[in-house]
N, C-alpha and C positions, 0 to 999 in steps of 0.2 A: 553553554556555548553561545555566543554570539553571531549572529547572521548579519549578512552586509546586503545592503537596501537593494541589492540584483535579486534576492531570496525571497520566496514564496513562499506560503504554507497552503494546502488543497487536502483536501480529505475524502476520501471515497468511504461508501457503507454498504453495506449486505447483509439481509438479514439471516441470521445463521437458525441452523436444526436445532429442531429440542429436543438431539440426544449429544449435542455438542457442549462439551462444559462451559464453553463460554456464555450458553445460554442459561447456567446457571445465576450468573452477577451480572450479564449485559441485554439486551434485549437486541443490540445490534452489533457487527463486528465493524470496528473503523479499523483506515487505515489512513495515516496524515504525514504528507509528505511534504518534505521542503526542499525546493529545486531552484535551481537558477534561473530565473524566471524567461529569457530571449530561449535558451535552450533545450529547457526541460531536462537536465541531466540532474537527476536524485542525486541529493547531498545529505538527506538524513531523514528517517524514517522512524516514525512510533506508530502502536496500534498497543488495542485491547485484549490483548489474550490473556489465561488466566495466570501463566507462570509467566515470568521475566525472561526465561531461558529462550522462551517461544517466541516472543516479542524481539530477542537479540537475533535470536536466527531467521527470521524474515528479514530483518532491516540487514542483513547479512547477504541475503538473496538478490535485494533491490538496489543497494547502495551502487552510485555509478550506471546504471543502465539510465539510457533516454527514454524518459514514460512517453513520448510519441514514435519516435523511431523503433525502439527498441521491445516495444510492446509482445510482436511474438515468441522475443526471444527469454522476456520477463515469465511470460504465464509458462514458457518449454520448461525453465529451469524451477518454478516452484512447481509444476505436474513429477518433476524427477527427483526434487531433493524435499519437498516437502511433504509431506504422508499422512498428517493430521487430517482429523474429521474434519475442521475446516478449512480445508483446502481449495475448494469450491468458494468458501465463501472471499477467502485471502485474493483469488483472484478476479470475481465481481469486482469485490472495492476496489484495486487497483483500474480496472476498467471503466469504473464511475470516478476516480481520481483524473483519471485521464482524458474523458470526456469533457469533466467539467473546467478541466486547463484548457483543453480547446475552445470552447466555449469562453475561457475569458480573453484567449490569445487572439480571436474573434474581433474580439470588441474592443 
């Protein structure tokens, strides 16, 4: 996919349990979102999890919500639809993704 020069990429991190499998290949969990940059409305979402399936169904969770506006209602709907062991961690990075947009929306 191509992105058009309104588009961001920002990455939030957490460092996950070590009874979490992603802590078997990763040492940390990302999560790297590319949003409309004046907006912050997610247009597309990757991250490190260790099956693909998990990876689909997160960016499945996030796609369309505004990571500033929409922030409570981002971490409600992965507390109810997501259930993996890191679930905690899914929502840190999203919250260090989101900081750190503010932080360049800033400057």
């Amino acid at each position: 996919m191509i992105y058009t020069k309104n588009k961001i990429y920002i990455t939030g991190t957490e460092k996950v349990d070590a009874n979490d499998p992603i802590s078997a290949i990763y040492d940390m969990f990302f999560v790297g979102l590319i949003l409309e940059k004046e907006s912050g409305r997610i247009v597309d979402v990757t991250c490190n999890m260790v099956r693909d399936v998990t990876s689909e169904f997160i960016k499945s969770i996030l796609i369309n919500y505004n990571l500033v506006d929409d922030i409570e209602l981002i971490v409600e709907e992965i507390k109810d639809r997501f259930l993996g062991i890191a679930q905690k961690a899914v929502i840190a990075a999203v919250k260090d993704a989101r900081n750190k947009y503010l932080m360049a929306k800033s400057n």
